[in-house]
C-alpha positions in Angstrom: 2.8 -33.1 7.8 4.8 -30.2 9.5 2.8 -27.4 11.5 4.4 -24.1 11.9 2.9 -22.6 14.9 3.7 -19.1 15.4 3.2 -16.8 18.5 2.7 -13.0 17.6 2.3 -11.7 21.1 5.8 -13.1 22.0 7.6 -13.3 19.0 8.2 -17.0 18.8 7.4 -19.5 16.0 8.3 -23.2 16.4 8.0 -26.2 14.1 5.9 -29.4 15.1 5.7 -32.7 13.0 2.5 -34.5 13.1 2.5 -38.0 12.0 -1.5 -38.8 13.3 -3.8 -39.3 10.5 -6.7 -38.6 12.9 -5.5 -35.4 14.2 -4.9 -34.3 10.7 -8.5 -35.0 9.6 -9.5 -32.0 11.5 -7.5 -30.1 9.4 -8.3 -31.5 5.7 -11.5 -29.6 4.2 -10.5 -26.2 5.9 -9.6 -22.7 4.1 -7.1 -20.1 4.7 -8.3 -18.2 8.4 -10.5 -20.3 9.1 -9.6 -21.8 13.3 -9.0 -24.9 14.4 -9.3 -25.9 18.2 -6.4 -27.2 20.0 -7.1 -30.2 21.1 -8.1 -31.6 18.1 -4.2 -31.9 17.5 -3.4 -33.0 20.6 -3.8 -32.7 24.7 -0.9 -30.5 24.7 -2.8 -27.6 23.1 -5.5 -28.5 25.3 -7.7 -24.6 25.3 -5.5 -23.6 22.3 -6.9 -21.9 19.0 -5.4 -21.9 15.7 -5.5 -19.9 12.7 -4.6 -21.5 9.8 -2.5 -19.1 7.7 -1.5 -21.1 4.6 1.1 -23.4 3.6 2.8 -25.5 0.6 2.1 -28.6 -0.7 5.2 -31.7 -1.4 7.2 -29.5 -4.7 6.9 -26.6 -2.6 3.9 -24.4 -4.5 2.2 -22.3 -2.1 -1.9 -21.6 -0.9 -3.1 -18.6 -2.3 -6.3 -17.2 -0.2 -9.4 -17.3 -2.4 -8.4 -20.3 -5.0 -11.6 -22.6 -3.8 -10.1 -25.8 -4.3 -7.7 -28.6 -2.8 -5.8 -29.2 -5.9 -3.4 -27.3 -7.6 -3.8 -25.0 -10.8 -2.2 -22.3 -13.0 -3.3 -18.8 -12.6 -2.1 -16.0 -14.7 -0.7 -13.4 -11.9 0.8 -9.9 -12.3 3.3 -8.1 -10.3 2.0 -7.4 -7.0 -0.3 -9.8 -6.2 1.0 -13.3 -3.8 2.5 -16.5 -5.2 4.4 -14.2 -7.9 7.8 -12.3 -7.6 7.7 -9.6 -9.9 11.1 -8.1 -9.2 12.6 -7.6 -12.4 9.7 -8.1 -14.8 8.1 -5.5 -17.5 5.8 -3.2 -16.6 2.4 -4.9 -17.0 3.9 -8.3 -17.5 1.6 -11.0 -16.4 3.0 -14.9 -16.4 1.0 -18.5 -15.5 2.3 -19.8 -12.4 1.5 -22.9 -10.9 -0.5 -22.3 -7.1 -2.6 -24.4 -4.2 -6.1 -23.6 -3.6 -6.7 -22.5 -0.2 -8.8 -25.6 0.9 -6.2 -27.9 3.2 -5.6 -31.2 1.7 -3.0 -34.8 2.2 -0.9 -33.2 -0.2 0.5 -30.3 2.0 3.6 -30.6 3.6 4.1 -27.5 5.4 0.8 -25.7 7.3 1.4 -22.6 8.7 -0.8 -21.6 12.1 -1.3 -18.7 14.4 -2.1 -18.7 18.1 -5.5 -16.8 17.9 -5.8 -17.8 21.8 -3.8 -19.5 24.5 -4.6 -22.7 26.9 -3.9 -23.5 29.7 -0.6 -24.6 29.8 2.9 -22.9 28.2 4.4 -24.6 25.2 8.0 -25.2 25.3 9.9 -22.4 23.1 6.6 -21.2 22.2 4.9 -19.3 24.7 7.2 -19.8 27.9 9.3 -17.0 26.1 9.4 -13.4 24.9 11.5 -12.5 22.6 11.9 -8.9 22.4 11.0 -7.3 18.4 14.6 -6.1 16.6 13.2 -2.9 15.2 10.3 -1.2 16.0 7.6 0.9 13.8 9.0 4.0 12.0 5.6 5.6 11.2 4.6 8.2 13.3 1.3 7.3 13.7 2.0 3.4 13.9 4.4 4.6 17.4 1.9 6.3 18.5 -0.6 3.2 18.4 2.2 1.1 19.6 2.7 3.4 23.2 -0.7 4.6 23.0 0.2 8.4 22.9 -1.7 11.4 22.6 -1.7 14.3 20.6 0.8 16.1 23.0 3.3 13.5 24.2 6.8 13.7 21.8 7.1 10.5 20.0 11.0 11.3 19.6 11.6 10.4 22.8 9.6 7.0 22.8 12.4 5.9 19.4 15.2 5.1 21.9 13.3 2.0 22.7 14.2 0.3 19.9 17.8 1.9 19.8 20.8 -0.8 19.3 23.7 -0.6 19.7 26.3 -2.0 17.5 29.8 -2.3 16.0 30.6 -1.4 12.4 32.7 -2.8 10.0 35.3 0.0 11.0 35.4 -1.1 14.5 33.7 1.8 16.1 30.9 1.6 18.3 27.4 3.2 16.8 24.0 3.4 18.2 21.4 3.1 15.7 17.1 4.1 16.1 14.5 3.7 13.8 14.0 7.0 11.3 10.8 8.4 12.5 8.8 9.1 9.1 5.5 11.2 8.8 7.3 13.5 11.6 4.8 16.4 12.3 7.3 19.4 13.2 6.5 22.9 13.2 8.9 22.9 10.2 6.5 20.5 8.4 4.0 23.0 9.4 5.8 26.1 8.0 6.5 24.5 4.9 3.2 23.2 4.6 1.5 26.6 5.1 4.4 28.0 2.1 3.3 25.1 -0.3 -0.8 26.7 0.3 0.6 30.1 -0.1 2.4 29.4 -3.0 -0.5 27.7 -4.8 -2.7 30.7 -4.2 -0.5 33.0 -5.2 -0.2 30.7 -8.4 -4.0 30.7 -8.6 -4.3 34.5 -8.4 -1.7 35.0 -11.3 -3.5 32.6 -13.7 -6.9 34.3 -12.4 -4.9 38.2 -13.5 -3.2 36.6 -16.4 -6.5 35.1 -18.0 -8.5 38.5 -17.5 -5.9 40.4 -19.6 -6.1 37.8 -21.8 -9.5 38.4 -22.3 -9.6 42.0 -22.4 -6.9 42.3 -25.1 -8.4 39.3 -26.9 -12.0 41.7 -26.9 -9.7 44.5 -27.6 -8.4 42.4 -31.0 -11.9 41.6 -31.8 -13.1 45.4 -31.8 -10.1 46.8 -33.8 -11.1 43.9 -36.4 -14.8 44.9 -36.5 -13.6 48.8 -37.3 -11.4 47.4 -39.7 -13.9 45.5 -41.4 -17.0 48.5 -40.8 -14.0 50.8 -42.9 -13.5 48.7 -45.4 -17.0 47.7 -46.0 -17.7 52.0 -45.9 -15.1 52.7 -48.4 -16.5 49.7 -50.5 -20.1 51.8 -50.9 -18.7 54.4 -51.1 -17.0 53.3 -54.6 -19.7 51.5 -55.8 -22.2 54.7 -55.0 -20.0 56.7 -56.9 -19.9 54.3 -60.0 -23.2 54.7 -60.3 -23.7 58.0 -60.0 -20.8 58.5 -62.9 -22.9 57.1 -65.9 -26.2 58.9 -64.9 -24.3 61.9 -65.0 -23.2 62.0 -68.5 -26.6 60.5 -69.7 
């Protein structure tokens, strides 16, 4: 079985083969982020802690996280959710794909861990070296974190970090840095406080617009009741008058 070991903290990831059926028995019967001690796959990882991460069996299905089993079954999976490109697909389109349970077994091929801690010693191309991240966050917020800035200190300046310089396919020389997104400018600001003035000015009109609706729609009402008051008036009146015709000439 192959281990990929990976290194967040200094951006290195190597792969290991591990023929030992003894060390691998320390693996089998374990789930997705559950840790595993070092030395239980050998003396050089003596201290060391792993996460286990996932991993794909011999055809090259992967371990989805919360499929309690060791064996491999067909789930029906939508867009969005792991195991299942969607690119491409209708909307709502769910299809039966074939995944690993998250319990590690023999028949993995591939196991990916994480260094949760380090040892004692360095691991050659592991942890002896840094390699420095190609592009940095572009969230404001995420920068922020990343420098641990305050609420006054100008994340624009903190970009050029992460700015590279490069050659283009027109031969000149550019300098590139990461777009900056959720930017809180006083422009932001201003247009912000237009979008709230905007909406209450909207509110105001509908407010206006449905009181005159309601005053000519009471005015409607009224000139239909005097309508109605005349017409029954006149009505009587005929009706009195009929009767009054034939007593007459009796």
């Amino acid at each position: 079985m192959k281990a990929n070991i990976a290194c967040p903290t200094m951006g290195c990831q190597k792969k290991l083969e591990i023929d030992d059926d003894q060390k691998l028995r320390n693996l089998y019967d374990k789930r997705i982020s559950q840790e595993v001690l070092g030395h239980l796959l050998g003396e050089e990882f003596k201290g060391y802690v792993f996460k286990i991460m996932g991993g794909c069996d011999k055809q090259g299905f992967p371990m989805k996280q919360g499929v309690l089993t060791n064996g491999r079954v067909r789930l029906l999976l939508h867009k969005g959710t792991p195991c299942f490109r969607g690119n491409g697909r209708r909307d709502g389109e769910r299809r039966r794909k074939s995944v690993r349970g998250c319990i590690v077994s023999q028949d993995l091929s591939v196991i990916n861990l994480v260094i949760v801690k380090k040892g004692e010693h360095d691991l050659l191309g592991l942890t002896d070296t840094e390699k420095p991240r190609m592009r940095g966050p572009k969230r404001a917020s995420k920068i922020k974190k990343l420098f641990n800035l305050g609420e006054d200190d100008d994340v624009r300046t903190y970009v050029n970090t992460y700015r590279r310089t490069f050659t283009n396919k027109k031969g000149k020389t550019v300098s590139k840095a990461p777009k900056i997104q959720r930017l809180v400018t006083p422009l932001t600001l201003q247009r912000k406080r237009a979008r709230i003035a905007d909406k209450k000015k909207r509110i105001i009109k509908k407010k206006s617009e449905a009181a005159e609706y309601q005053k000519l729609l009471a005015q409607r009402l009224k000139e239909q009741r005097d309508r109605r008051s005349e017409s029954m008036a006149k009505r009587r009146s005929k009706l009195s008058s009929a009767t009054k015709a034939p007593a007459a000439s009796a």
